[in-house]
C-alpha positions as CSV (number, residue, x, y, z in Angstrom):
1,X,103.4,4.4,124.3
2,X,105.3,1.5,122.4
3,X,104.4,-2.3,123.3
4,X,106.7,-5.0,122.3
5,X,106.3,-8.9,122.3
6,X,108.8,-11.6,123.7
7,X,110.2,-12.2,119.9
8,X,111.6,-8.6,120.2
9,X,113.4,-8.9,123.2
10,X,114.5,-12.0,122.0
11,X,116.2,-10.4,119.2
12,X,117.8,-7.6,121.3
13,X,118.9,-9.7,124.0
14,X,121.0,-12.1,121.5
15,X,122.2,-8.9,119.7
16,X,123.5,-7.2,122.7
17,X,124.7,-10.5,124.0
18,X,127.2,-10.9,120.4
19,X,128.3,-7.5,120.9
20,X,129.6,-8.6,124.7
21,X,130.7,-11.5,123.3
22,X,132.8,-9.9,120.3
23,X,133.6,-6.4,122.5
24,X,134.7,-8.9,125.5
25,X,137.1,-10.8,123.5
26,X,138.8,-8.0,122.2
27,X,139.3,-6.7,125.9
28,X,140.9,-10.6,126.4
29,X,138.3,-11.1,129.5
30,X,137.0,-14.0,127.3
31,X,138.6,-16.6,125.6
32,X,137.1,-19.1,122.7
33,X,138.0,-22.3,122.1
34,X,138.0,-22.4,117.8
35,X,136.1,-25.8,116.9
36,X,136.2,-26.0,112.8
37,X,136.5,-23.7,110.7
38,X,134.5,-20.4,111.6
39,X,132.9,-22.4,114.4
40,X,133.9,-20.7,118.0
41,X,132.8,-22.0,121.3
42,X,132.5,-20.0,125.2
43,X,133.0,-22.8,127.7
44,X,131.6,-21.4,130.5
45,X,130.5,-23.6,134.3
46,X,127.7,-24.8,133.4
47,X,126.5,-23.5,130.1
48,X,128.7,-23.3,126.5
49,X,127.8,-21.0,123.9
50,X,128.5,-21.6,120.3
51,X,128.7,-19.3,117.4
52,X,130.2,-18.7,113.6
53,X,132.6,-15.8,113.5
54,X,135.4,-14.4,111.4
55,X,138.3,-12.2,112.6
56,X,138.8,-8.7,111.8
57,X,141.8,-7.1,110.7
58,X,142.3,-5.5,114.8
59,X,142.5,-8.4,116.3
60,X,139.3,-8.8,116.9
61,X,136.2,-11.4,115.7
62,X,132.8,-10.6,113.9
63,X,130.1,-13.5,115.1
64,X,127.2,-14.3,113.0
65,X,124.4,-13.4,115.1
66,X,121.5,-15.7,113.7
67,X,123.7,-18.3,114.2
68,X,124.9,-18.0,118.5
69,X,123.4,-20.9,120.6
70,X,123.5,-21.5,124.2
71,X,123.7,-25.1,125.4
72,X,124.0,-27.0,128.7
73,X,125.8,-29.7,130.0
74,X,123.4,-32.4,128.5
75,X,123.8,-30.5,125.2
76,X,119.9,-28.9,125.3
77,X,119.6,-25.4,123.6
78,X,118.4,-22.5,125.9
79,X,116.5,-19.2,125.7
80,X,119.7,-16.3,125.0
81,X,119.3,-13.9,128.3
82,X,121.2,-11.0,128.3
83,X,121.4,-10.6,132.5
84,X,121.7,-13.9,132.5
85,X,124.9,-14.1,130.8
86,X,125.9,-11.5,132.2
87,X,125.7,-14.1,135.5
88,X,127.5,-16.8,134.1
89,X,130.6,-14.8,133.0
90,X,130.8,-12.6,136.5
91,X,133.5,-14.5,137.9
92,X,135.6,-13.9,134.4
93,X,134.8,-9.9,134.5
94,X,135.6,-10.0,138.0
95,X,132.2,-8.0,138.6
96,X,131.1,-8.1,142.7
97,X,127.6,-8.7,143.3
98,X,126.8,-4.9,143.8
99,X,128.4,-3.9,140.5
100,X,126.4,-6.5,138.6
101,X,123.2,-5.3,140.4
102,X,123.5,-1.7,139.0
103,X,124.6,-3.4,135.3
104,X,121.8,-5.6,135.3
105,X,119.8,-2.4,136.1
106,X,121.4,-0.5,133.3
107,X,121.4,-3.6,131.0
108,X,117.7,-3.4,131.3
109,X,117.1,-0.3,130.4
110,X,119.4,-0.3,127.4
111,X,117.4,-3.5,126.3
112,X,114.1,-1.6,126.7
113,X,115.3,1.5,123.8
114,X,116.9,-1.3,121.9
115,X,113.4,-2.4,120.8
116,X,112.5,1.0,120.7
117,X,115.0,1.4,118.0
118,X,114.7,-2.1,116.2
119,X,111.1,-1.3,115.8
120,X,111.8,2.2,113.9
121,X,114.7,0.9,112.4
122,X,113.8,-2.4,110.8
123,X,111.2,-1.5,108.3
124,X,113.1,1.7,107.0
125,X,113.3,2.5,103.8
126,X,117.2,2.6,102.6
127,X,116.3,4.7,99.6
128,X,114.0,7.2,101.7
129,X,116.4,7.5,104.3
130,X,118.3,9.1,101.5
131,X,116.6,12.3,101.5
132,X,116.7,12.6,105.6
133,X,118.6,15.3,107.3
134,X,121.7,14.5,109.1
135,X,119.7,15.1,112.5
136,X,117.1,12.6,111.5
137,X,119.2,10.2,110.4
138,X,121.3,10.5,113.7
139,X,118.8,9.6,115.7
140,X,118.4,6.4,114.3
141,X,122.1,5.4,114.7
142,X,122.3,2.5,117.5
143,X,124.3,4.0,120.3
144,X,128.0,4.1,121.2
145,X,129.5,0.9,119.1
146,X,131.8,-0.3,122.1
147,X,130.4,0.6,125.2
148,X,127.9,-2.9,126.1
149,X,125.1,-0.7,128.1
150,X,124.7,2.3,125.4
151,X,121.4,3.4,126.6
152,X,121.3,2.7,130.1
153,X,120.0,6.2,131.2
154,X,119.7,5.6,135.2
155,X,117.1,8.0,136.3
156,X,114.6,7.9,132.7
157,X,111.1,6.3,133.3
158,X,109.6,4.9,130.3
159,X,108.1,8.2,129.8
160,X,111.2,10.5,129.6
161,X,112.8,7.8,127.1
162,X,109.0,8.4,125.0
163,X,109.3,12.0,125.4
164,X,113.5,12.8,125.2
165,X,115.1,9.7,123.6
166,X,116.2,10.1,120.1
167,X,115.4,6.5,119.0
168,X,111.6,8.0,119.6
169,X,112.0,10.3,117.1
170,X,110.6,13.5,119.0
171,X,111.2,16.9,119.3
172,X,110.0,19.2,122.4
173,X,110.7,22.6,123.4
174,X,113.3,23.7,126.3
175,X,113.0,25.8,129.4
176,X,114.4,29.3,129.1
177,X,115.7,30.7,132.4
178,X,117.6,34.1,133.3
179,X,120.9,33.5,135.6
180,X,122.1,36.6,137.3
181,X,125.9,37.1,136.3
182,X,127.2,36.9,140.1
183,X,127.1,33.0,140.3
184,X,128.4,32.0,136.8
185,X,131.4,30.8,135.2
186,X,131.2,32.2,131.3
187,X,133.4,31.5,127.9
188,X,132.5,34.5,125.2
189,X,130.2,36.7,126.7
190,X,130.8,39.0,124.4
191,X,129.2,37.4,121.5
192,X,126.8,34.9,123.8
193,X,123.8,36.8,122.7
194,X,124.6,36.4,119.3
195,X,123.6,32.7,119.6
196,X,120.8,33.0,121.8
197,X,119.2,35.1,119.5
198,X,119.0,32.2,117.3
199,X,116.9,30.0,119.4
200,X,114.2,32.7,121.1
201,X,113.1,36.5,120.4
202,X,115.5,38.4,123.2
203,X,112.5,41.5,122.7
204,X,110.0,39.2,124.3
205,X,112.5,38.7,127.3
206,X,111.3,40.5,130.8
207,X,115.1,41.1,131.9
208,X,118.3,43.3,131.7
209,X,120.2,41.3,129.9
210,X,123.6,43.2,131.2
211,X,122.7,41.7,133.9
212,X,121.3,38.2,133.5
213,X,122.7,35.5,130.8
214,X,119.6,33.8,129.1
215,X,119.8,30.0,129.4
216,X,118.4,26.7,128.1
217,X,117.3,24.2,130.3
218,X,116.5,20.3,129.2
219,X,112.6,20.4,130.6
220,X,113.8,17.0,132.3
221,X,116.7,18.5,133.7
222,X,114.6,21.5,135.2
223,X,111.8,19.2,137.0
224,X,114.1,16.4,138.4
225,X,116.7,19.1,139.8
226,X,116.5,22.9,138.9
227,X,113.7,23.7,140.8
228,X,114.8,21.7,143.6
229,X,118.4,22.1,144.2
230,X,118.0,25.5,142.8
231,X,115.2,27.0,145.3
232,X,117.0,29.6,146.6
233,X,118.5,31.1,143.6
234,X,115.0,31.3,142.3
235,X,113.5,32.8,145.4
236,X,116.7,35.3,145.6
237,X,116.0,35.9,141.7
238,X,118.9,35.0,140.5
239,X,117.4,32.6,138.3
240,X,114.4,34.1,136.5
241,X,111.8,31.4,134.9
242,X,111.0,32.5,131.8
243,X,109.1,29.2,131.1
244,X,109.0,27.3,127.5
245,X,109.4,28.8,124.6
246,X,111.3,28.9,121.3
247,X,111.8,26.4,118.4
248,X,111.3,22.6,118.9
249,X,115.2,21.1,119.8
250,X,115.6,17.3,118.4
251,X,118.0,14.7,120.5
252,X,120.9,13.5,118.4
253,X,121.9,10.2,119.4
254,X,124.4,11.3,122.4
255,X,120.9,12.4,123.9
256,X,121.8,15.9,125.4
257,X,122.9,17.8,122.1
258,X,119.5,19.2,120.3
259,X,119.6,20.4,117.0
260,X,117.4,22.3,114.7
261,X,117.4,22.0,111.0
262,X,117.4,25.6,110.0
263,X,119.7,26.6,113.3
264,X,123.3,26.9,111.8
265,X,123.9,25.9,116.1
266,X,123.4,23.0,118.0
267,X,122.9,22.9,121.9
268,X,124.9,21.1,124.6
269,X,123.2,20.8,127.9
270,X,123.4,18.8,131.2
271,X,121.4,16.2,132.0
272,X,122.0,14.3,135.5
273,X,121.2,10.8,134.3
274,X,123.7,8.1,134.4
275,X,124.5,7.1,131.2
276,X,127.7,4.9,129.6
277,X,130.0,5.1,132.7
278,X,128.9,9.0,133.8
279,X,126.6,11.4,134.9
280,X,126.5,13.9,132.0
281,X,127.1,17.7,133.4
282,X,128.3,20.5,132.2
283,X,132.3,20.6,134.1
284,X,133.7,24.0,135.2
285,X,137.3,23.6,134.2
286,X,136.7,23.6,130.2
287,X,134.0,26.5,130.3
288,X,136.4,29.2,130.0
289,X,138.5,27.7,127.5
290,X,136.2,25.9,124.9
291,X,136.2,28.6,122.5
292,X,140.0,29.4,122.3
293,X,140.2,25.9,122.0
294,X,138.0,25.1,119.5
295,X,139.6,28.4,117.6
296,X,143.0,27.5,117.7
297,X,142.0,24.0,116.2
298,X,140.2,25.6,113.4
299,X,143.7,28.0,113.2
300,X,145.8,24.6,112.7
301,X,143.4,23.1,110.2
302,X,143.1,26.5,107.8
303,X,146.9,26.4,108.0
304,X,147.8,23.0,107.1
305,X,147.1,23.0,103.2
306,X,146.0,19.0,103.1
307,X,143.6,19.3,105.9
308,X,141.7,22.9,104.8
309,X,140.4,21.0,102.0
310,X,139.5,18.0,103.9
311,X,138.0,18.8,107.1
312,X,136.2,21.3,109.1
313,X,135.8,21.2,112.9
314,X,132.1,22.1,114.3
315,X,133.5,24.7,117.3
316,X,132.4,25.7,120.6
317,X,131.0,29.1,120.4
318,X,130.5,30.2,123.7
319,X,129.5,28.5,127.2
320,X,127.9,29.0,130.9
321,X,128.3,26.8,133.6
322,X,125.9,27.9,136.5
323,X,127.5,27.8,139.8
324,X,125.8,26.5,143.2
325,X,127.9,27.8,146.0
326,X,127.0,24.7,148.7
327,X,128.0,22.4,146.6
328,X,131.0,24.3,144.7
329,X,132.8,24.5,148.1
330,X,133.2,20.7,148.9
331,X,136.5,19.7,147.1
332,X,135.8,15.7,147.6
333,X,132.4,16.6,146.6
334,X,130.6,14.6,143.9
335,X,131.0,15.8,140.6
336,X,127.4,15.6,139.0
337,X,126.3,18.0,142.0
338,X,128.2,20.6,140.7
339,X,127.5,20.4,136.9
340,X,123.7,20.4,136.8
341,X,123.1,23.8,135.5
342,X,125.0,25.2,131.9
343,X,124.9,25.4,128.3
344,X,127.5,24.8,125.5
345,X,126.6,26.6,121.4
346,X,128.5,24.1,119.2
347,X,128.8,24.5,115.7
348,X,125.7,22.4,113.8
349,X,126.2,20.0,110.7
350,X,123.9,21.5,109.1
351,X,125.4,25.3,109.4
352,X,128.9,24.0,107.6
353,X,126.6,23.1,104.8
354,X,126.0,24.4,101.3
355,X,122.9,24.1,99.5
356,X,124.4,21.3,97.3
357,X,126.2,19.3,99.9
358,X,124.5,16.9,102.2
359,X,125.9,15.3,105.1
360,X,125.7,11.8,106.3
361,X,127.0,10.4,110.0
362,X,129.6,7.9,108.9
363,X,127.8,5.0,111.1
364,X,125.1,5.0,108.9
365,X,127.3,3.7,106.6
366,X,126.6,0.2,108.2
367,X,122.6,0.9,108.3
368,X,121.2,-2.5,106.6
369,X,118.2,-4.7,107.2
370,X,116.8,-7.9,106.1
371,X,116.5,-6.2,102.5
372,X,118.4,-3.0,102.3
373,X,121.9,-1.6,103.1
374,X,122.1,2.2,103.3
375,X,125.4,2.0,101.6
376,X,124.8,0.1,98.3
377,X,120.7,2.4,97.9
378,X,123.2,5.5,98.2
379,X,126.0,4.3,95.9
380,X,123.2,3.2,93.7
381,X,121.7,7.4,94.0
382,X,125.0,8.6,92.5
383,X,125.6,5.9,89.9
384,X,128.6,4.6,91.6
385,X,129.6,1.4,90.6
386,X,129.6,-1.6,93.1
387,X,131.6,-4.4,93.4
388,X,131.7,-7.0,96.3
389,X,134.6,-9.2,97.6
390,X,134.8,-11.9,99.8
């Protein structure tokens, strides 16, 4: 179990407060008053909060971190709070006392795998990092860049976020269930084994498998819901628990896609927490299309003779959404109820890659510390020359 000390959440509470500041500003809920030069100030009731910034070429403003202050009235410097400026700028963001409750909720636990991830991430080795998979390196990537509350993950103890967060750099095995064919919504059946076969041994599999689709379940996803909301499925057997098994799945940074190194597939899967703005399910109304989709993108991209040589897509291969029938029937009903139970194959990184190619998620790009940048250590790799401008 991590522990932290009160100079970490310093840190992350001023760093998620200059990305509200910076993200806000470009939304135009907050205005700054420009003082001299790259000085900025946020007059706010009672409190003003200074910084250095420069603009960007979007209209937008990039503030020096180390160098944000909060001041009162009398001109005394104060402790940066996250929640707290969050307070102070509710009446500008129009926010009622019930929405701010649930922020503040999520603001604290996105400040809690913050640390998680500025403790991993601040003594990495640029150079290392280097010779990491794209998965490893991906999990180390800081969250969505403009959504404020990137990890808020309403319905994760400390534990789950220990066990299933990728900033914890762990891997764990899923839950492998049979679901009888009767009560589910499918997208290539035809090849759907053909993936599956990847990830487990079909022989050691106690089922007719014309029958029953074999599915992954998120082991946090099974105990918080499936075995609840799905009793009588289970009792009927038309979910068969097959129990854990298979290769170890790693989180990428969007949490719910696991990936494997040597698996040319990654794995999409609901996971009923509430995290940046929505509960992430698995909806009915693209399962039967994802994989025509995802073809006739590829289709446009091998026909088009600048982009063949210059992208490939990573495509939906085939997907199950598991129906529940009291829930399915209430029109008005709410969403997450009725996406709790599915699986999408996607394409991996790793499967579009040769044995001399390497791939690298363009965020880490930006990966620096107090010594390194991830950028100029790989530039440096390939004997690229460097030049820096103002």
């Amino acid at each position: 179990m991590h522990s932290y000390n009160k100079k970490t959440y310093q840190i992350v509470n001023q760093r998620l407060v200059v990305k509200a500041l910076e993200e806000l500003y470009y939304e135009e809920i907050l205005k700054f008053e420009k003082e001299n030069g790259n000085d900025f100030s946020l007059k706010l009731k009672k409190n003003t909060y200074q910084f250095k910034a420069k603009p960007g070429i979007w209209d937008n403003i990039h503030i020096k971190g180390e160098t944000l202050k909060k001041l009162d009235s009398e001109g005394v410097e104060h402790e940066i709070r996250a929640d707290r400026f969050f307070h102070e700028i509710q009446y500008l963001c129009e926010m009622s006392d019930s929405t701010l409750s649930q922020f503040i909720e999520e603001l604290n636990q996105t400040l809690y795998s913050d640390m998680i991830q500025y403790e991993k991430y601040k003594n990495l080795n640029m150079h290392e990092l280097i010779d990491k998979d794209y998965v490893y390196i991906d999990q180390l990537l800081p969250g969505h860049p403009k959504i404020l509350l990137n990890k808020g993950r309403i319905g994760f103890n400390i534990d789950d976020i220990e066990a299933f967060a990728p900033e914890s750099l762990n891997s764990f095995k899923l839950r492998w269930i049979g679901v009888h064919k009767s009560i589910v919504i499918s997208d290539n059946f035809n090849d759907y084994y053909k993936y599956v076969s990847k990830f487990i041994n079909l022989s050691e599999i106690d089922a007719d498998l014309n029958d029953y689709f074999l599915i992954p379940v998120h082991p946090w996803q099974w105990a918080k819901y499936i075995k609840v909301q799905f009793q009588r499925e289970i009792y009927d057997d038309l979910i068969i628990d097959f129990g854990v098994r298979g290769q170890k799945m790693t989180p990428q940074v969007s949490i719910r896609t696991l990936s494997h190194p040597e698996i040319p597939y990654d794995i999409k899967l609901p996971l009923s927490i509430l995290n940046t703005s929505c509960v992430r399910g698995i909806p009915s109304k693209y399962i039967e299309s994802s994989s025509l989709i995802s073809e006739g993108l590829e289709n446009i991209i091998i026909g088009d003779s600048f982009l063949n040589k210059k992208m490939a897509i990573l495509k939906e291969c085939a997907a199950i959404k598991v129906k529940k029938d009291t829930f399915e029937e209430l029109e008005e009903g709410l969403y997450r109820y009725k996406e709790m139970l599915g699986v999408v194959f996607r394409e991996s990184v790793s499967g579009k890659l040769s044995d001399e190619e390497k791939a690298v998620p363009t965020a880490a790009l930006f990966f620096k510390n107090y010594k390194e940048s991830f950028l100029v250590e790989l530039l440096k790799r390939y004997n690229i020359s460097i030049r820096f401008s103002e």
